[in-house]
N, C-alpha and C positions, 0 to 999 in steps of 0.2 A: 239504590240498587244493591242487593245483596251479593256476596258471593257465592255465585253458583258453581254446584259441582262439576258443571259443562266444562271439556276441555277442548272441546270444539265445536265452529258455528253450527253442526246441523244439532247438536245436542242444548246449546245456549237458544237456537229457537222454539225448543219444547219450551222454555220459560216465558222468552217474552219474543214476538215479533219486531221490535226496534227498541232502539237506545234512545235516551232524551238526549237532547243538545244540552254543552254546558250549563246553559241559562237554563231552563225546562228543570235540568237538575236542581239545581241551587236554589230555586224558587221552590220547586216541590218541597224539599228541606227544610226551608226557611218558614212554609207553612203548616209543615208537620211541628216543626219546633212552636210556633207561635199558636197551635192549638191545642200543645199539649206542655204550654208554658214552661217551655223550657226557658232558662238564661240564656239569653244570645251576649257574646263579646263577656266574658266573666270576667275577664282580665284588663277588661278595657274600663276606667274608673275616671268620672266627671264630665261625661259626652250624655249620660241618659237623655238630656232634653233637648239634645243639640246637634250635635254629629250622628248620634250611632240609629235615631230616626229617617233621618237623610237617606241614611245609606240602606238602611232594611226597606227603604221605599225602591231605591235604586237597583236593589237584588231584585225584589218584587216584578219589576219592570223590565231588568233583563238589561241593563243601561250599563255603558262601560264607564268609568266616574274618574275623574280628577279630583285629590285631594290637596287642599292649599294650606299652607302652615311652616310654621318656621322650624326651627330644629328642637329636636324633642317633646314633637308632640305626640307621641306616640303614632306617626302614621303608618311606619313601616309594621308595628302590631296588632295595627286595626287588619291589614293587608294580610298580614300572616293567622290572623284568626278567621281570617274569609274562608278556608279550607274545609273551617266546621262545615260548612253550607254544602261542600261535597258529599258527595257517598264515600262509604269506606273503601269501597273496589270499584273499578271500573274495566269491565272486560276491553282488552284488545289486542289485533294482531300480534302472536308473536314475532318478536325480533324488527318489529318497525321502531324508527326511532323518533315516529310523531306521534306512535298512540291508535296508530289507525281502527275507525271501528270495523269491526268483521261486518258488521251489514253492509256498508257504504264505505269503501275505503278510498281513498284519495291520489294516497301517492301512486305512482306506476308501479313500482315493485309490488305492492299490495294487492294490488287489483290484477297483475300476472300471477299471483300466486292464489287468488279468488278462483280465478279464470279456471286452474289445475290442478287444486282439490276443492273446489264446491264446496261440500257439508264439511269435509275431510278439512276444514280450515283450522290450524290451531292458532289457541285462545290463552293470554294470561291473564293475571287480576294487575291492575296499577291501582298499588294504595293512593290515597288524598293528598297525602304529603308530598307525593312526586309531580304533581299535576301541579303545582306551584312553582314558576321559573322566576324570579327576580333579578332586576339586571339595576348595577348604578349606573347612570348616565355621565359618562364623560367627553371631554371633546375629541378624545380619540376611540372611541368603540367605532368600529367600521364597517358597512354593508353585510360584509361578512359575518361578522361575529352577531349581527341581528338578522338577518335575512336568510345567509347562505351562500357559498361557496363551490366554485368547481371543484370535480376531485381531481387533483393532477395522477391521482394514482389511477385510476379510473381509466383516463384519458391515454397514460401510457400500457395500460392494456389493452387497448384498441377502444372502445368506447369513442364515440363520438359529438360534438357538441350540440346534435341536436337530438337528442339520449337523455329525457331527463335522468334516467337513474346517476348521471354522473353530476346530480347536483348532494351536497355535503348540506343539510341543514342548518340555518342556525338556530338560536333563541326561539325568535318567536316562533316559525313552524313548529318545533319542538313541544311546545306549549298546546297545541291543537288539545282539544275537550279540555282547557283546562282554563289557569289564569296564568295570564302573565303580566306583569308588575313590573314597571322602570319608576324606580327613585331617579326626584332630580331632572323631569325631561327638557327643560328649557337647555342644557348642558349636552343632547345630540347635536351635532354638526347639524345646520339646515338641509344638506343633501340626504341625512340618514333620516332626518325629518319628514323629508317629505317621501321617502318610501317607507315610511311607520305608517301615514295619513293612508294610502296605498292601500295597505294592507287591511287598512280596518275597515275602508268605505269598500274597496272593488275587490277586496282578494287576490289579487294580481301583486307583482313584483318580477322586477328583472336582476336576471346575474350573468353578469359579462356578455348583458345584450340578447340575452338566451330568456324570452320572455316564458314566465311560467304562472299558470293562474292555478289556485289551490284553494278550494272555498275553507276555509279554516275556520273551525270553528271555538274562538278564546273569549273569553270576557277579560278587556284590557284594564286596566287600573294603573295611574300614574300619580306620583309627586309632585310637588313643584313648590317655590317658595312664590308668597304671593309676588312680593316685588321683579320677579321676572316672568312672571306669566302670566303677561299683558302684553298689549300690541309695540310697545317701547320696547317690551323688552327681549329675552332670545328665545321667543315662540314664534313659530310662523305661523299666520291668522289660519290658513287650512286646517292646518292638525288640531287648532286651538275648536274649529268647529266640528270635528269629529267626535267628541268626548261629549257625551247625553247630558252627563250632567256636571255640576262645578261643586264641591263641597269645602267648606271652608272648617279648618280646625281654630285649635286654638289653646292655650295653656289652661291647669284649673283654676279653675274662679274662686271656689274656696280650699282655704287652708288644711281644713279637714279632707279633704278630695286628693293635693299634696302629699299628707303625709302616711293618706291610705298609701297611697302610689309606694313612698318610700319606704313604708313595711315589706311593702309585696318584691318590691324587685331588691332590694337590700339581700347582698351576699357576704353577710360578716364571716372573718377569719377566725372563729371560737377557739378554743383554748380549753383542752380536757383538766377538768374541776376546778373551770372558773365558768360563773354565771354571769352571762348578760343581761342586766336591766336599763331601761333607758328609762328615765322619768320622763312626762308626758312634753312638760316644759323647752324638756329640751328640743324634742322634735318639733313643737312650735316654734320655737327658734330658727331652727333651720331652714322648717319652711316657709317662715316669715322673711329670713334674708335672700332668698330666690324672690320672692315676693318685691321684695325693694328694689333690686335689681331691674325687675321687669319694670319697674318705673321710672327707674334712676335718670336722671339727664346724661349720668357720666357712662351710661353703657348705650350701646348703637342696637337699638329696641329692632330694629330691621334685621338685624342676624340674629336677635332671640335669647333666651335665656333659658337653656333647656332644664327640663325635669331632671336631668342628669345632676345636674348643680347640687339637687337638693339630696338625693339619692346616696352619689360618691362623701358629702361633705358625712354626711348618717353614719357611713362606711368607715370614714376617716377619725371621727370624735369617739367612736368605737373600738376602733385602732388604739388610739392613744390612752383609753380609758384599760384597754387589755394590759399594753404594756406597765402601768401605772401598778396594776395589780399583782403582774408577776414579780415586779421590784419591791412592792410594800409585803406580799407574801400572801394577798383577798382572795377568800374565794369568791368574789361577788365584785364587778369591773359595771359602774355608773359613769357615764361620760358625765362633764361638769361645765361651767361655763368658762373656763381655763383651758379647755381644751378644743374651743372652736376656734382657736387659731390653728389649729394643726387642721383644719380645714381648707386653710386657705390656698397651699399646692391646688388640691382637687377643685377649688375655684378659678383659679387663677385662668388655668388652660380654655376654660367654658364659657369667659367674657369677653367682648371684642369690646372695647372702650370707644369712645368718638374721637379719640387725639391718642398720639402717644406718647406715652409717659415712662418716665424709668419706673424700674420695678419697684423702689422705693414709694412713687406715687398710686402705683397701684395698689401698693399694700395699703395706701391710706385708706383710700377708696373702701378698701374690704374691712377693716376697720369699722370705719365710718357705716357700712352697710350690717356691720354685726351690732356694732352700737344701736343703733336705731332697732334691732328688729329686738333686740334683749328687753329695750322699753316697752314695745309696746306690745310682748308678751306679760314682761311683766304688769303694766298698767291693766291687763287684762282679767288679773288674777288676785289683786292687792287693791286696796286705797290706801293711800298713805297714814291718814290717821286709822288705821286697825295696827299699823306700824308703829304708834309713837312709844311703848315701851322699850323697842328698838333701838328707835334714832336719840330717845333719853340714856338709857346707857352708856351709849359714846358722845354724849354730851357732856357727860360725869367723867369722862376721861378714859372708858375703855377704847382699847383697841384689839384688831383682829390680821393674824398674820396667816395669807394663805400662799399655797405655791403649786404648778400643776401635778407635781411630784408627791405632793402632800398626802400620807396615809391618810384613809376615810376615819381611822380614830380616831386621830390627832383633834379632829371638826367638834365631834363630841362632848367635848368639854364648854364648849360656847352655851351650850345648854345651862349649864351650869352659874354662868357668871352674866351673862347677856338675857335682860329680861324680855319675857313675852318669845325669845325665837322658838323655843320646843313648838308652842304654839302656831305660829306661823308656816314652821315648816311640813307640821303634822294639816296642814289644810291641800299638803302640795301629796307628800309621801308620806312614808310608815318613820315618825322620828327612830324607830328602834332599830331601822337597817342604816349600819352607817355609810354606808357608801352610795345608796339614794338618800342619807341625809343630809351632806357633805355637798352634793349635788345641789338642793336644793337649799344649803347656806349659802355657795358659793351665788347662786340667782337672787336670792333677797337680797345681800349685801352687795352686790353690781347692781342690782334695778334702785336700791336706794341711791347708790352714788350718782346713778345717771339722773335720779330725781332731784340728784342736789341737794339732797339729806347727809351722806359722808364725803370724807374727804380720802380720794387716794393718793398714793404712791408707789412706784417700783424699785424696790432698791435688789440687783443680783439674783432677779429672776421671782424675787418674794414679792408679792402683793400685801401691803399695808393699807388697811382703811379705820380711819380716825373719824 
């Protein structure tokens, strides 16, 4: 629905005779889009075949949906991108605070004010974006703050209790023509429960006893982690059969899907006349140690390992790769493999382990979890023997001394005296940028050691490999 110049109902009926219900809308949308192939969900990356069908069937249908998934699956963005499906305007009552349509309005004040200009009704536009209410579900949000409340001010102006105008909206009314979204609903107290069920199946609800039925018209959409919304656990079976359909999410499946993600939401702190490059490796990296994690025996796979992990860790190796630059004097800041420890804060917080352990032992763990994914990126991009004039060099007795502080210069020289590396590292980067080449020294000579091709050691923050 466009925005018409109508600023009032007798002038908004020269256009159209009725408004579609929320659903009616979003489905119209959704088939305007899908005939004139637009991208639905642009932002939404690694669901193509999986989630994001579900739920364009579920618009379709007009179905209020439940989405299940651990933390960071992107649920809450699939939700906020439902908006698209909206129109850009939607006429209604001025000055209601639910939206009311001028055709058909609902609340009592609305409809006395129908009653007393007819045509004369004024009309505003509500963008898309306001038609979205989102609530997190906790164990204390209360009738009130979902449902509605009396107005005591109301009341002491003489108003009386059986007056609906002295009912104070909450949430969901609020929400009328539109969507409304509770993250997390296993987390409503059962009694808030079961007037959510209420509302969706009969339209009715009470507040302080003062029964009030509102045919409202919302498409609901909710959260939940799978492990508590189930009959064990803090869903009541009623409300559990209210929701059309059940959609199950889930993390991505591939690495590339991952590290689209961490392009896209990645909010680096740049630094005027220094260049950011990431060599490719590296973001493999990272998003092969989310990857591990999601398998690890040592992380409790039931609370997840969100996209965040990989995201903040991008954020952080970036970080340290800036400061690196401004101390050696580069205009050009490549994170290294030296610096995926300075990741480790922004993991730390994002894992729930199955025991606990001192913080010392969790650092193993992360460790242990960087170790592993360094391998089998590298393994990914090397055989060992395109390697042996490599690991022949430091057989003959060279060595290589790095440190994470280390100018990308300084690297430079390994070209020179370590045979076969210009070679090697020109298959990964450009050997002539030193500081994606330094990068991509610092990953041969870790994926060798982990191959068990050198030998290390840490003396005072240097890294030695013999």
């Amino acid at each position: 629905m466009a925005t018409y110049p109508a600023k009032a109902l007798g002038e908004l009926k020269q256009y159209t005779p009725r408004l579609p219900s929320v659903r009616e809308e979003m489905r119209s949308n959704l088939i305007r889009k899908l005939q004139q192939n637009e991208k639905l969900f642009p932002e939404i990356i690694g669901y193509d075949d999986t989630l994001l069908p579900e739920i364009i069937n579920a618009v379709m249908c007009g179905h209020n949906m439940i989405i299940l998934g651990e933390r960071g699956q992107g649920k809450s963005r699939i939700i906020r991108t439902m908006v698209d499906f909206l129109d850009e305007a939607m006429p209604a009552v001025e000055g209601c605070p639910i939206h009311d349509d001028p055709f058909d309005p609902i609340c009592f004040q609305c409809r006395e004010k129908l009653a007393e200009t007819g045509d004369e009704l004024p009309i505003v536009y509500i963008p898309r974006d306001r038609r979205l209410i989102e609530k997190l579900a906790t164990s204390d949000v209360s009738t009130a703050d979902l449902i509605g409340e009396v107005d005591p001010i109301k009341i002491a102006r003489g108003k009386t209790l059986d007056d609906e105008s002295v009912i104070h909206f909450g949430l969901v009314p609020r929400a009328h023509r539109g969507i409304f979204a509770v993250n997390e609903l296993p987390d409503l107290a059962e009694k808030i429960q079961v007037a959510f069920f209420n509302i969706m199946e009969e339209n009715d609800f009470q507040i302080k006893g003062f029964p009030v039925r509102l045919p409202l018209d919302i498409l609901i959409i909710a959260t939940a982690n799978p492990e508590d919304y189930t009959n064990r656990g803090r869903i009541i079976t009623p409300l559990k059969d209210r929701f059309d359909v059940q959609i199950r999410s889930h993390y991505p499946r591939d690495k590339r899907h991952e590290i689209q993600i961490m392009d896209q939401e990645i909010k680096p702190a740049g630094i005027n006349g220094i260049t950011i490059e990431t060599p490719d490796f590296i973001k493999e990296i990272l998003a092969q140690i989310t990857f591990n994690a999601r398998k690890s025996a040592d992380v409790n796979q039931h609370s997840g390992v969100s996209c965040r992990v990989s995201i903040r860790s991008y954020e952080a190796v970036i970080g340290n790769a800036l400061k690196r630059s401004l101390l050696a004097g580069e205009k050009t800041a490549a994170p290294r493999i030296t610096d995926i420890e300075s990741a480790f804060p922004a993991i730390m917080g994002k894992l729930e382990l199955e025991y606990e352990i001192p913080d010392a032992g969790y650092l193993e763990i992360l460790e242990n979890l960087a170790k592993e994914a360094v391998k089998i990126v590298f393994d990914e991009h090397f055989e060992i023997q395109d390697l042996a004039p490599i690991v022949e060099s430091f057989e003959n007795g060279m060595a290589a001394e790095i440190s994470r502080d280390q100018a990308s210069a300084d690297y430079m020289d390994g070209f020179q005296v370590i045979n076969g590396l210009r070679d090697a590292v020109s298959t990964l980067v450009n050997p002539d940028n030193p500081a994606m080449a330094a990068s991509a020294i610092e990953f041969i000579l870790e994926g060798l050691h982990l191959s068990n091709k050198l030998n290390r050691e840490i003396q005072n923050k240097r890294i030695i490999y013999r």
